[in-house]
C-alpha positions in Angstrom: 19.5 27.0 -4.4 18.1 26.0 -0.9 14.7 25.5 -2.4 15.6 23.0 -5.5 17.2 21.2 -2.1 14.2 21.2 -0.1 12.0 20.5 -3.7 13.8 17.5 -4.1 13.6 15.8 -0.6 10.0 16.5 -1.2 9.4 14.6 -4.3 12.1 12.2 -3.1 9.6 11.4 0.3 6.6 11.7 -2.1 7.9 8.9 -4.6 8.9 6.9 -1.0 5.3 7.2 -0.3 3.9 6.1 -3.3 5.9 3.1 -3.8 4.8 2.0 -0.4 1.7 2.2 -0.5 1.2 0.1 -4.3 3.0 -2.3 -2.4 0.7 -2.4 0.1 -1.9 -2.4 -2.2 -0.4 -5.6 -4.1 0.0 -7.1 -1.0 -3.5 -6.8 0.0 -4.7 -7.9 -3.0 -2.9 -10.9 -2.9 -4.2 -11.7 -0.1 -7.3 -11.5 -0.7 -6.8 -13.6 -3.8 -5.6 -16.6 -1.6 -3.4 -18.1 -4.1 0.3 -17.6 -2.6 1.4 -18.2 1.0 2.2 -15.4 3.1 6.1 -16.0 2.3 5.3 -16.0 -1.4 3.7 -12.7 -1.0 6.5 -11.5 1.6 9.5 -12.7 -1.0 7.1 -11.0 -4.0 6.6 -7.9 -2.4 9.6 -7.5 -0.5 8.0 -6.9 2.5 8.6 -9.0 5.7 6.4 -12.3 7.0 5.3 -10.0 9.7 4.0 -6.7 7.8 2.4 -9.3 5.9 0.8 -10.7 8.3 -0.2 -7.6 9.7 -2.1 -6.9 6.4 -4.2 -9.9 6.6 -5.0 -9.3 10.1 -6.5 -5.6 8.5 -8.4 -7.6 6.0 -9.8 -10.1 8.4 -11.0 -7.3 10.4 -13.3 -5.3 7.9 
């Protein structure tokens, strides 16, 4: 019984994972797209001004 437990918190952080980073990945490409403000992309994404921003920062870097 202890296993299906520790199975499921598994999966559970794997989904948690994935869902973060394809919004990440939205988010970046957004971005890079240049046709929605940073808000737009914030409200869209449902990610705050600020891990936004920190996105474009990476972009602007590479």
């Amino acid at each position: 019984m202890r296993e299906s437990v520790i199975y499921q918190e598994i999966l559970e952080e794997g989904e948690a994972k994935g869902k973060t980073e394809t919004t990440r990945k939205l988010a970046l490409n957004l971005l890079r797209m240049g046709v929605m403000s940073l808000e737009q992309i914030a409200e869209v994404t449902e990610l705050s001004v600020e891990e936004v921003q920190t996105l474009q920062q990476e972009i602007q870097k590479s």
